[in-house]
KOLBANU-365965 format. One line per 4 residues: their letters; for each residue y, z, x of C-alpha. Coordinates in nm, 3 decimals. Layout:
<recs>
a = Y,Z,X | ...
</recs>
This chain:
<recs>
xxxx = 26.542,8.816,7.900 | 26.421,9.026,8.225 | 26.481,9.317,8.000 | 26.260,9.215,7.722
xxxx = 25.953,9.115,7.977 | 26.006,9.472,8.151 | 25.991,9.638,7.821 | 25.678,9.406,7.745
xxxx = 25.489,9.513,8.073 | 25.596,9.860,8.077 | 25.694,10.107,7.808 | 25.767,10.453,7.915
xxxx = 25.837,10.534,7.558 | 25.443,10.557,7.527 | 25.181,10.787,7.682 | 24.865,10.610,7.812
xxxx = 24.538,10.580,7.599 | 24.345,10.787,7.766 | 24.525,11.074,7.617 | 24.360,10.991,7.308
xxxx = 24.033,11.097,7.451 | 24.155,11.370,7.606 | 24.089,11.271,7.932 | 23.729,11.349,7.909
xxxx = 23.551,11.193,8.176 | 23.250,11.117,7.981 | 23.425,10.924,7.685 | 23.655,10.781,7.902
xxxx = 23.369,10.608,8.143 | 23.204,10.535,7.821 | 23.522,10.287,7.686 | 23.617,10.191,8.048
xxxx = 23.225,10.075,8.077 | 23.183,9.902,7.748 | 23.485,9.711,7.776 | 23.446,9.617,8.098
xxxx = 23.106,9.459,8.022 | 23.205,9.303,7.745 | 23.475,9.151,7.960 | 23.268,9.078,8.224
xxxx = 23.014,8.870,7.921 | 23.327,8.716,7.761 | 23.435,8.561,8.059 | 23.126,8.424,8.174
xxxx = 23.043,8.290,7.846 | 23.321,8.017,7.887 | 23.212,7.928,8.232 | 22.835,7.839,8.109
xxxx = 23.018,7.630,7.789 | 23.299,7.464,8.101 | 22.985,7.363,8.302 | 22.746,7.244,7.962
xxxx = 23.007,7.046,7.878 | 23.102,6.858,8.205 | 22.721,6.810,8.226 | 22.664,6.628,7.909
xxxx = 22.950,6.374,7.869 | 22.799,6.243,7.563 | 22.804,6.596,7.342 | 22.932,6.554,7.030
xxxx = 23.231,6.758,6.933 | 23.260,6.842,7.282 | 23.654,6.976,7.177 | 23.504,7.257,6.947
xxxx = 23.278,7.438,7.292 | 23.632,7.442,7.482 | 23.748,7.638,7.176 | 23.503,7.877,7.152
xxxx = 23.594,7.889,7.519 | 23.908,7.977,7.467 | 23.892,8.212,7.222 | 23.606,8.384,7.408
xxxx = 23.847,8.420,7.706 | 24.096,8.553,7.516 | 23.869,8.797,7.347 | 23.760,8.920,7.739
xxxx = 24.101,8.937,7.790 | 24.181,9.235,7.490 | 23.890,9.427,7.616 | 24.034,9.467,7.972
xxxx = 24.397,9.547,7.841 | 24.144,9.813,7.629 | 24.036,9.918,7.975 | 24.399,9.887,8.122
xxxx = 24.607,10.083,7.858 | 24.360,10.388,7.919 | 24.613,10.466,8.217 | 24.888,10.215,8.222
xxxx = 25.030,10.193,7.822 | 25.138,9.839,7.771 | 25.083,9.869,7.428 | 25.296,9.529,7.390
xxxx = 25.130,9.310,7.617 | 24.811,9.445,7.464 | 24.931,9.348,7.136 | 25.055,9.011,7.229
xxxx = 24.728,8.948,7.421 | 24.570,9.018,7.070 | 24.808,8.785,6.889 | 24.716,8.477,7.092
xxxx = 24.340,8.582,7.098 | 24.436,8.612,6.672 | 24.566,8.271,6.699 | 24.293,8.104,6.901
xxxx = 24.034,8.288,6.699 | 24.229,8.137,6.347 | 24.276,7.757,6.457 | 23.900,7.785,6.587
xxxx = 23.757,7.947,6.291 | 23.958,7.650,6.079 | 23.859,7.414,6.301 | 23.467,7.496,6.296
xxxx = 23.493,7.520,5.878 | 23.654,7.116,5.863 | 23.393,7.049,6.156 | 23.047,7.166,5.918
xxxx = 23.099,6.859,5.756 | 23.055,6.650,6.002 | 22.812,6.865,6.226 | 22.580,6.924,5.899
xxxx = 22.538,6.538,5.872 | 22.427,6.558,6.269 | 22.020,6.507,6.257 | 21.838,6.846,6.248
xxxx = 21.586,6.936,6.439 | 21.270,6.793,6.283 | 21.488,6.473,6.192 | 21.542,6.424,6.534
xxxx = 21.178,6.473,6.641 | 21.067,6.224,6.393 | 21.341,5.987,6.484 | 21.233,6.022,6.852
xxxx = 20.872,6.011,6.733 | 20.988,5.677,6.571 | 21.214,5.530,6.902 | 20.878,5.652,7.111
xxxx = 20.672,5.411,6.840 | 20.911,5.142,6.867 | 20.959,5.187,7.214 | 20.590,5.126,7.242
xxxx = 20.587,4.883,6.991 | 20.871,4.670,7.230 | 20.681,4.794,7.551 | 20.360,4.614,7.389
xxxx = 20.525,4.314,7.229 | 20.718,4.246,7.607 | 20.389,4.283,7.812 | 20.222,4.010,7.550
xxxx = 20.527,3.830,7.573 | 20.452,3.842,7.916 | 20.123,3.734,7.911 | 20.217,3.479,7.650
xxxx = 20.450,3.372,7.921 | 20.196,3.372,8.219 | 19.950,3.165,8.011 | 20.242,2.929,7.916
xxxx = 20.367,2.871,8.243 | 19.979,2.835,8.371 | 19.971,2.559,8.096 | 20.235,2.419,8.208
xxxx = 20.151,2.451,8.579 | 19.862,2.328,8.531 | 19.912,2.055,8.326 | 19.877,1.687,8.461
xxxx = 20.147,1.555,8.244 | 20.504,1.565,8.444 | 20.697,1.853,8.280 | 21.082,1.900,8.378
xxxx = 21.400,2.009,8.203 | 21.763,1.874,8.274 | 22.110,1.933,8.209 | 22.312,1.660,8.066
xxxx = 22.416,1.583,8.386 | 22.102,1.521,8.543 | 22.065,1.833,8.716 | 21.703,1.936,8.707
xxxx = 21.638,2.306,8.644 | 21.278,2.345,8.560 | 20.963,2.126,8.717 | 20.588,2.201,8.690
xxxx = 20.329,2.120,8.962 | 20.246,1.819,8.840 | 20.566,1.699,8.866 | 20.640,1.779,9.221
xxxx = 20.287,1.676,9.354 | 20.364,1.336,9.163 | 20.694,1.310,9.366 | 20.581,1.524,9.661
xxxx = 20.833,1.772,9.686 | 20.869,2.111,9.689 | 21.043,2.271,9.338 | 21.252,2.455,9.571
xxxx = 21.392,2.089,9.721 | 21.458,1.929,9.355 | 21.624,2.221,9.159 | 21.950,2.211,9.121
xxxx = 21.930,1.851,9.232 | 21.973,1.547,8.965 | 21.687,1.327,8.904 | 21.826,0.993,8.903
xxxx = 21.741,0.909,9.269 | 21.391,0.901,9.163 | 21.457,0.656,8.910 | 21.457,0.226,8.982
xxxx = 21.776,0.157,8.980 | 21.752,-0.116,8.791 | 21.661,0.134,8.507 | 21.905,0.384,8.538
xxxx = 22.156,0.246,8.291 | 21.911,0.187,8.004 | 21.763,0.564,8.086 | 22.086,0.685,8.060
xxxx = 22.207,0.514,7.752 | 21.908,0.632,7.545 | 21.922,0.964,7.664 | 22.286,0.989,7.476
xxxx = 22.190,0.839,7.207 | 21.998,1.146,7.167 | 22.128,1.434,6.939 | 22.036,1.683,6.660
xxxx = 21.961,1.390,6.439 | 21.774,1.197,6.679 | 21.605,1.504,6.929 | 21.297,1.289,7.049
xxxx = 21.328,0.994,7.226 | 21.015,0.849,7.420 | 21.132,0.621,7.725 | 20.903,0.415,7.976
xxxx = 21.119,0.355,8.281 | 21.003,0.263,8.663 | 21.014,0.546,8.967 | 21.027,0.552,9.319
xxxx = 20.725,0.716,9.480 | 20.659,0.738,9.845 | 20.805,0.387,9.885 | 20.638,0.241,9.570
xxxx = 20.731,0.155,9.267 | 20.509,0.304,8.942 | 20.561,0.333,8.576 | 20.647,0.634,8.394
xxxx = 20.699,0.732,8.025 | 20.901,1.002,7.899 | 20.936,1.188,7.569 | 21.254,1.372,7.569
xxxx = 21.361,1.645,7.316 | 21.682,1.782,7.321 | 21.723,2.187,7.340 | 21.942,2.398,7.143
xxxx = 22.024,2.758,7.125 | 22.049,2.949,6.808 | 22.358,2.868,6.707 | 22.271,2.511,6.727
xxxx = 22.466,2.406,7.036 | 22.315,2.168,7.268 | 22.181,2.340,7.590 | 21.968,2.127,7.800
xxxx = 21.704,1.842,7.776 | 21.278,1.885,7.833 | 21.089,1.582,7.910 | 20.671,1.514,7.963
xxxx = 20.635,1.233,8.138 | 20.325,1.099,8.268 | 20.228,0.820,8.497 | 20.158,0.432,8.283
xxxx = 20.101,0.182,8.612 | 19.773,0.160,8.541 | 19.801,0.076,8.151 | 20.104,-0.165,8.280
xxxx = 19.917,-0.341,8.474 | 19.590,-0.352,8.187 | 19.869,-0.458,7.967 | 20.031,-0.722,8.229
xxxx = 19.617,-0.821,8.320 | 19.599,-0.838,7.903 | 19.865,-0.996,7.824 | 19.800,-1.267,8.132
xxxx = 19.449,-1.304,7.964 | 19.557,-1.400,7.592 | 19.835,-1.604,7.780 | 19.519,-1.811,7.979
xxxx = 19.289,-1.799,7.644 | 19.598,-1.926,7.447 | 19.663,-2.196,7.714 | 19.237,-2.290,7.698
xxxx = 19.258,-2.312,7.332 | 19.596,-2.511,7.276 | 19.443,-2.746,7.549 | 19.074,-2.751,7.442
xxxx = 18.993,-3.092,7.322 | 18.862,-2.930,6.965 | 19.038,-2.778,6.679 | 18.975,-2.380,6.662
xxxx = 19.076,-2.173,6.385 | 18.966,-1.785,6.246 | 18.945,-1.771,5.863 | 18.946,-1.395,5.707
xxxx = 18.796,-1.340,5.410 | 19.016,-1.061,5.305 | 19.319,-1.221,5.280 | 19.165,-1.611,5.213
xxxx = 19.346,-1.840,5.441 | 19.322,-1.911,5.828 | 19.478,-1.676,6.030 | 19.505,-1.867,6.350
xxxx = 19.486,-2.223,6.427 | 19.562,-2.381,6.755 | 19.782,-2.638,6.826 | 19.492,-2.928,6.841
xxxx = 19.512,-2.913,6.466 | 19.876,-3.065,6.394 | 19.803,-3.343,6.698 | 19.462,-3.429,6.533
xxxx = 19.555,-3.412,6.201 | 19.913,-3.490,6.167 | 20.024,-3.107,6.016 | 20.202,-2.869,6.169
xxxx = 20.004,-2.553,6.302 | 20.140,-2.355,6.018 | 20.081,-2.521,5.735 | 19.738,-2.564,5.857
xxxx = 19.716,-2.189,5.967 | 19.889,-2.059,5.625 | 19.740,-2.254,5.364 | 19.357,-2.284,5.251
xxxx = 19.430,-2.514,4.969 | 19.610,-2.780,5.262 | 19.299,-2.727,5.518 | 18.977,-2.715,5.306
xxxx = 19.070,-2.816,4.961 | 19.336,-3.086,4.989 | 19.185,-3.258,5.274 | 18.783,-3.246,5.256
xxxx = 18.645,-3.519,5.151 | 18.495,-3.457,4.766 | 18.137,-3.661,4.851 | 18.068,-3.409,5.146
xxxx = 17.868,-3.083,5.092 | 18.103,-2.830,5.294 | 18.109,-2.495,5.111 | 18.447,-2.424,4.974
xxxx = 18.359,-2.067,4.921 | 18.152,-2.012,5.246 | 18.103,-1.602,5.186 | 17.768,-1.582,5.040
xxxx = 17.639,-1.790,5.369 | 17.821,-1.526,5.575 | 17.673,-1.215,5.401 | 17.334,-1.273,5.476
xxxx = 17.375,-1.438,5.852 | 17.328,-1.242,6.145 | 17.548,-1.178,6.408 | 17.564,-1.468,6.668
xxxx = 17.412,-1.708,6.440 | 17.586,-2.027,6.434 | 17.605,-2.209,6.155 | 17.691,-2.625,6.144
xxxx = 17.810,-2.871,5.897 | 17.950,-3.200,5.931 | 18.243,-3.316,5.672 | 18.545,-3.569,5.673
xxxx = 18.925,-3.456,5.650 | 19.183,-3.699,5.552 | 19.425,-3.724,5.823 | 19.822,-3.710,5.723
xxxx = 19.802,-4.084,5.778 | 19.574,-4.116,5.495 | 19.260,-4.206,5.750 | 18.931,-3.985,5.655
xxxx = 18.782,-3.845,6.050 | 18.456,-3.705,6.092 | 18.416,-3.342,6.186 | 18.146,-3.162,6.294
xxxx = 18.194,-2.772,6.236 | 18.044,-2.475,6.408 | 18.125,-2.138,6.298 | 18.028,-1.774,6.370
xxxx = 18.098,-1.460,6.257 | 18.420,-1.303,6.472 | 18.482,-0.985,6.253 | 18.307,-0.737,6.036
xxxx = 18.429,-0.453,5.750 | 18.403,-0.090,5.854 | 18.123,-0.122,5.547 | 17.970,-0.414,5.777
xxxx = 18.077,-0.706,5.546 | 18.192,-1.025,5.684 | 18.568,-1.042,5.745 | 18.628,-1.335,5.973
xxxx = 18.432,-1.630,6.122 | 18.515,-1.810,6.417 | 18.534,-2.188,6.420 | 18.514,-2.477,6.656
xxxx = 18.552,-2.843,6.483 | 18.532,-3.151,6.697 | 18.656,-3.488,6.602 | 18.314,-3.675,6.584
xxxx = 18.535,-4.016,6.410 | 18.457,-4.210,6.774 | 18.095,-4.054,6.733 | 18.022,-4.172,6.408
xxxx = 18.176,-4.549,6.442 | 17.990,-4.553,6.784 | 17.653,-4.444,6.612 | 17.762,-4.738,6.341
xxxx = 17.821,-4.977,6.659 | 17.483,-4.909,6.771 | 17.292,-4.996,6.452 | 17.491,-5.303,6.326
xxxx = 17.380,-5.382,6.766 | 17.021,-5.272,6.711 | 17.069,-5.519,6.424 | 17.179,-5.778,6.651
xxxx = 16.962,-5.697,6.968 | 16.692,-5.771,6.669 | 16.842,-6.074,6.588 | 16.876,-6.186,6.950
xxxx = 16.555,-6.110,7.035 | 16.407,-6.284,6.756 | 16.641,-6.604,6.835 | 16.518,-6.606,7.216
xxxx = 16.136,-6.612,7.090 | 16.189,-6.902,6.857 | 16.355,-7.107,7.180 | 16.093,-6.991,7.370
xxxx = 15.865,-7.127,7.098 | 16.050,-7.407,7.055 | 16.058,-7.490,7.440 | 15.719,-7.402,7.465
xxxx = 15.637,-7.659,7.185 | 15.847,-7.956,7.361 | 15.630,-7.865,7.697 | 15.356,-7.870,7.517
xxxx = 15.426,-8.194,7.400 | 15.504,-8.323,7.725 | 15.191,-8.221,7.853 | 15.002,-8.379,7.584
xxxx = 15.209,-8.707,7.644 | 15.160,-8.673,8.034 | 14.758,-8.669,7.973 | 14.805,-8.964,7.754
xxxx = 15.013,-9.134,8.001 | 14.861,-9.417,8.258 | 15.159,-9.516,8.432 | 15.192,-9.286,8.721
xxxx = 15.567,-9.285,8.768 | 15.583,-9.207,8.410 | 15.332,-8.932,8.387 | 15.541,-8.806,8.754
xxxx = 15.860,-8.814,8.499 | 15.703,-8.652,8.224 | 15.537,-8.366,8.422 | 15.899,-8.302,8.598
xxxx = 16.025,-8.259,8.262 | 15.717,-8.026,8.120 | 15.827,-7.799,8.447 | 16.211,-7.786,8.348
xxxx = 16.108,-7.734,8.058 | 15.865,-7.414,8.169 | 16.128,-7.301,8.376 | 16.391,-7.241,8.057
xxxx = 16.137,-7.134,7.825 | 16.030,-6.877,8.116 | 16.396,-6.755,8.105 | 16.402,-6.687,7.731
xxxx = 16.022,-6.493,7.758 | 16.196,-6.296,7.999 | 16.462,-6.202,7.775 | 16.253,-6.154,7.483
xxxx = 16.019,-5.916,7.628 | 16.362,-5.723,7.823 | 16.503,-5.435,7.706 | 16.837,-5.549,7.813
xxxx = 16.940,-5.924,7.662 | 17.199,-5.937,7.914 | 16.983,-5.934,8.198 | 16.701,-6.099,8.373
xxxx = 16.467,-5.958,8.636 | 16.403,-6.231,8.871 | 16.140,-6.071,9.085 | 15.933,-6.108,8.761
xxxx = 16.063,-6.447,8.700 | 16.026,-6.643,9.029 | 15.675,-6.484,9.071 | 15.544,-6.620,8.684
xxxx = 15.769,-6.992,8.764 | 15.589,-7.026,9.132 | 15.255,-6.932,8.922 | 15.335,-7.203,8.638
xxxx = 15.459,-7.453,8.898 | 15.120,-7.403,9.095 | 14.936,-7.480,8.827 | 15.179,-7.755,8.719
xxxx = 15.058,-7.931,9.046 | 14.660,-7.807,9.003 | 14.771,-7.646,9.359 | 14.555,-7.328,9.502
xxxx = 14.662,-7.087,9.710 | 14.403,-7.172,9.984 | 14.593,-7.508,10.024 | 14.976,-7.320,10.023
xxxx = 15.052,-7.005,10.099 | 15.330,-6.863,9.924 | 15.547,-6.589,10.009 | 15.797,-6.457,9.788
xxxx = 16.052,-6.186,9.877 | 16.265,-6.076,9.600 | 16.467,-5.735,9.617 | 16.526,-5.674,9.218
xxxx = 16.852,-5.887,9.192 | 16.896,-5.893,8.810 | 17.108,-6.211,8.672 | 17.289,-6.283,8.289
xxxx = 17.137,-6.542,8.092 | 17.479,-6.822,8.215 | 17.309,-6.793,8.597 | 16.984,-6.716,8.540
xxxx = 16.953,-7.083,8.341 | 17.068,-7.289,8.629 | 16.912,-7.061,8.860 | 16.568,-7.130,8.753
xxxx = 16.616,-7.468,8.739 | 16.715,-7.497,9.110 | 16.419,-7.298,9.196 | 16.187,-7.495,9.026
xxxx = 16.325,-7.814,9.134 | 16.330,-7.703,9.526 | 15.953,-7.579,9.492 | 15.875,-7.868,9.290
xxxx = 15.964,-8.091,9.566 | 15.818,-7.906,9.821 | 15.454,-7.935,9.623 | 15.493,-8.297,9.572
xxxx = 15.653,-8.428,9.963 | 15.610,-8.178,10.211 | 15.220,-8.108,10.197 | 15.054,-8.497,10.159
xxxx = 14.699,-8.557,10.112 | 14.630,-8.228,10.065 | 14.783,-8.123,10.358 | 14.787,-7.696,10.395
xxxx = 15.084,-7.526,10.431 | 15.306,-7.273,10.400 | 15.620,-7.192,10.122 | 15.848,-6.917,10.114
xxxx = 16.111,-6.797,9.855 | 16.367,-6.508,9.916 | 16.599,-6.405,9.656 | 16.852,-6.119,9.723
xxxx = 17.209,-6.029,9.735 | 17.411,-5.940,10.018 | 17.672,-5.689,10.110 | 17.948,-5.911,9.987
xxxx = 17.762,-5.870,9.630 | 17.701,-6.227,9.696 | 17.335,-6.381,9.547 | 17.124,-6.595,9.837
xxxx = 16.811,-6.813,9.736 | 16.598,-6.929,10.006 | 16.333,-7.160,9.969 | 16.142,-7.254,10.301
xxxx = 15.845,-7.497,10.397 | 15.673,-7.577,10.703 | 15.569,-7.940,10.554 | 15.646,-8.292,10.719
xxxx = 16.024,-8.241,10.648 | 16.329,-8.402,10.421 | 16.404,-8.789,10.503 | 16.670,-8.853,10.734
xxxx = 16.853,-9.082,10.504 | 16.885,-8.754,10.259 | 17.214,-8.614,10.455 | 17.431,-8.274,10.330
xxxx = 17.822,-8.356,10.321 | 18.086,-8.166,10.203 | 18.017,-8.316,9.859 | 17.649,-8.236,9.870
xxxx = 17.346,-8.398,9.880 | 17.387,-8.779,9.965 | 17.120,-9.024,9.962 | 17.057,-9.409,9.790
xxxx = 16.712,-9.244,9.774 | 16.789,-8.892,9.664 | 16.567,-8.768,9.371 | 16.696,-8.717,9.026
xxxx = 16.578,-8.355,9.066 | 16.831,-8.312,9.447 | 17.104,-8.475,9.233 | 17.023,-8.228,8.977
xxxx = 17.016,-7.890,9.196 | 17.392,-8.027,9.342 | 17.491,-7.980,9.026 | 17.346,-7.704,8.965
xxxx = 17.483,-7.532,9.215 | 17.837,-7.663,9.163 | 17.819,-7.534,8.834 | 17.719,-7.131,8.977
xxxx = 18.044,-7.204,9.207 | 17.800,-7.131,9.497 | 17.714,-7.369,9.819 | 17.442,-7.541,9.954
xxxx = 17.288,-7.524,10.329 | 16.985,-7.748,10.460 | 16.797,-7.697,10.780 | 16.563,-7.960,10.869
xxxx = 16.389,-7.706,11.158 | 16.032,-7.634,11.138 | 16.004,-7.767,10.808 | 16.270,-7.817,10.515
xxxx = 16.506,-7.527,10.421 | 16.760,-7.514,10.166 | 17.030,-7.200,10.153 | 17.180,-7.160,9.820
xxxx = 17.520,-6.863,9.786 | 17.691,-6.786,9.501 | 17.906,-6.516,9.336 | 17.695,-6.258,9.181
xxxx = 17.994,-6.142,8.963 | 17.958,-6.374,8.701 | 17.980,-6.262,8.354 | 17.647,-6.327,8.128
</recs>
């Protein structure tokens, strides 16, 4: 084997090259120069291809430069053994040099023809300009689309930012990951504090489960759900509503949820204020003594009907509030004049005008009641045609038999009046009489009889003038009364007032026809006898009369002379008046006064005095 490489590296069989050229300087230098640049250019030809290649890692077909590399190298390689033999001839390791250079340069040479292929497909020159032209295009075409997408992005999150609806987005968890401004100057916090965070300590607890069982009831089906829950704000509690839309990605999985909220308190509490009104105007109008209802013409019935309805009429509110036929129809009367079809009316009636009817409705008890009906218009047609009327109806039954009451009492006050004249006639025809049969009359104690009877007499009929000329039959004004009796009485007795002076002091005390009867008679009896015993032979004097009632609503009459005085033997017991001599007319006011249930006083000081009481409660 060490034989064979000794023979390989040196062979003393051969002479060196260089006597081929005879040694001649010139051609020698000439082959030792040319190979030893072309040497020198093969071997630095493989360095530059080395270095290209460890520079650009992604060449293609990087394999095929270290090739060319190596056969280059082994090309430099022949031309120095060229340079070498010219002295030293190792023709064999020349040749063997020159069959590996053969081989390298045959597996290259195969391997470039199976590579043109693949390197002709490569993109040429101009195919790669335009393709670069086209990646600069698109390139500028992405740079443009991201910078709008950008500004599409600023103005979106400005929008959002500046939006005052409450914008957030959550994980199913709760965990918040986007807010907006509005949403943390609702809360006051920072976005910083709540991301990451959940959002359920914001939330009323007493709304968290309902929150949280709508929110997964939510799903690709379902994605919006709107929710109106109560928050915690600085202490205080305020409404919110929420409409939540699920998020998915693109290949339709679930990823997180977005939800604008925005704050309600104030349309709670319009809606609590509302809902408190129509509670108050329902309570008015189910209380109000009246029946209300609201007919609409568009669908011909009554749409509402409070409750007043089934308690005055004996039907339930909704077969009074469903049915025409059982409110106007069934139950008007057919003799009344209320419009069935009241829509003409309505068409040419103004707004606010009020329009009235009375008619009778037949109660479920079979009894017709009187109703008077006022209605106005409620509700118009976007065209401006009448769609509803408002009514009021009140039960005027009580009205109408009152109003009947009155008349058939007109009637009688009529008939009353007319009966008190003819007594009054009819007394005033007996005293007439009596006077005509006291001027006929020559016995004294006759004619005395006679004329006491003409003045009772007077005295009644005076009561039933009274009543005739009144206003009020049940009633007497006795101011009036004592005042024309005294008068009467005066003249009875052909008395003037220069002789007595009378005084009379009445304060309005009114009395029914059972007292005011009796009551006259007593006066005229007490001033009777005053005129006839207490002033003799013309004798002047004084007489007084006071009428009133006291603070125990009991009725006084006083009548008071300053004459020669009542006879002793004329005494005042617990029975009354008691005397062998006592007038018929004393006797009389005794019983008189019995019969008011009153008492009698007498004071025989300065004069004669009598003091009548009784009740003034007595029923005429």
């Amino acid at each position: 084997m060490i034989g064979h490489i000794g023979e390989l590296l040196w062979s003393s069989g051969f002479i060196p090259h260089g006597h081929c050229y005879l040694w001649q300087p010139g051609l020698v230098g000439l082959h030792v120069m040319s190979d030893s640049l072309i040497a020198l250019a093969y071997y630095s030809i493989p360095i530059t291809l080395f270095y290209f290649v460890r520079k650009r890692q992604d060449l293609p077909f990087d394999w095929i430069f270290l090739l060319f590399a190596s056969f280059i190298v082994a090309c430099g390689t022949t031309h120095i053994m060229e340079v070498w033999t010219l002295w030293h001839p190792m023709y064999w390791l020349s040749g063997a040099i020159k069959s590996v250079t053969a081989g390298v340069s045959l597996y290259t040479a195969v391997s470039l023809v199976s590579l043109v292929p693949t390197a002709l497909a490569l993109p040429s020159p101009a195919q790669l300009e335009a393709a670069n032209r086209e990646l600069e295009r698109e390139i500028a075409e992405r740079r443009r689309v991201e910078a709008t997408l950008r500004e599409s992005e600023a103005r979106y999150r400005a929008v959002v930012e500046d939006q005052t609806e409450l914008i957030t987005r959550f994980l199913p968890d709760g965990t918040l990951t986007f807010v907006n401004g509005a949403y943390c100057r609702f809360f006051g916090v920072n976005s910083q504090e709540v991301l990451g965070q959940r959002f359920d300590p914001v939330v009323l607890e007493a709304d968290r489960t309902q929150v949280a069982e709508q929110l997964d009831r939510m799903c690709a089906a379902n994605p919006v759900v709107t929710i109106e829950n109560r928050v915690v704000v600085d202490g205080q509690i305020r409404w919110t509503q929420w409409i939540n839309r699920v998020l998915f990605d693109q290949q339709g999985q679930f990823v997180e949820f977005q939800a604008v909220g925005r704050d309600i308190s104030d349309r709670k509490q319009a809606e609590a204020a509302l809902e408190e009104s129509r509670r108050f105007i329902q309570k008015i109008a189910d209380t109000a003594p009246v029946l209300l209802y609201v007919y609409d013409f568009l669908v011909d019935r009554n749409v509402y009907a409070n409750r007043e309805i089934a308690e005055f009429l004996g039907y339930s509110t909704e077969d009074i509030a469903t049915s025409r036929q059982t409110f106007l129809q069934a139950l008007q009367h057919a003799e009344d004049p209320l419009e069935i079809d009241r829509y003409d009316r309505w068409k040419t009636a103004s707004d606010g005008e009020i329009l009235q009817t009375e008619f009778r409705m037949q109660h479920r008890s079979g009894e017709w009641r009187y109703w008077q009906c006022q209605e106005t218009l409620f509700a118009r047609t976007p065209e401006g045609l009448p769609k509803q009327i408002l009514g009021v109806a009140v039960d005027i039954t009580d009205r109408k038999q009152s109003q009947h009451l009155q008349a058939s009492l007109r009637e009688k006050e009529v008939l009353l009046q007319e009966i008190h004249h003819r007594v009054k006639n009819n007394l005033q025809m007996v005293y007439s009489l009596l006077r005509l049969q006291h001027r006929r009359t020559s016995d004294r104690q006759a004619a005395d009889i006679l004329l006491e009877s003409q003045n009772r007499i007077k005295s009644i009929a005076l009561i039933h003038e009274r009543l005739y000329r009144s206003k009020d039959f049940s009633k007497i004004d006795f101011a009036q009364y004592i005042s024309s009796l005294v008068a009467s009485l005066l003249s009875s007795y052909r008395l003037t007032s220069d002789a007595i002076s009378l005084s009379t002091k009445v304060d309005g005390t009114e009395l029914g026809i059972n007292q005011a009867i009796p009551c006259g008679l007593i006066i005229n009896e007490l001033i009777a006898n005053s005129l006839k015993y207490a002033f003799p032979s013309g004798h002047a004097g004084r007489l007084d009369v006071e009428f009133y009632t006291n603070h125990n609503s009991e009725i006084t009459l006083v009548v008071r002379d300053n004459g020669i005085g009542i006879p002793d033997q004329i005494q005042l017991t617990d029975t009354g008046l008691s005397s062998k001599t006592a007038s018929l007319g004393l006797k009389l006011v005794q019983d008189l006064v019995n019969q008011l249930q009153g008492t009698i006083a007498l004071d025989r000081t300065q004069g004669t005095t009598f003091r009548i009481t009784f009740p003034g409660d007595n029923k005429p």
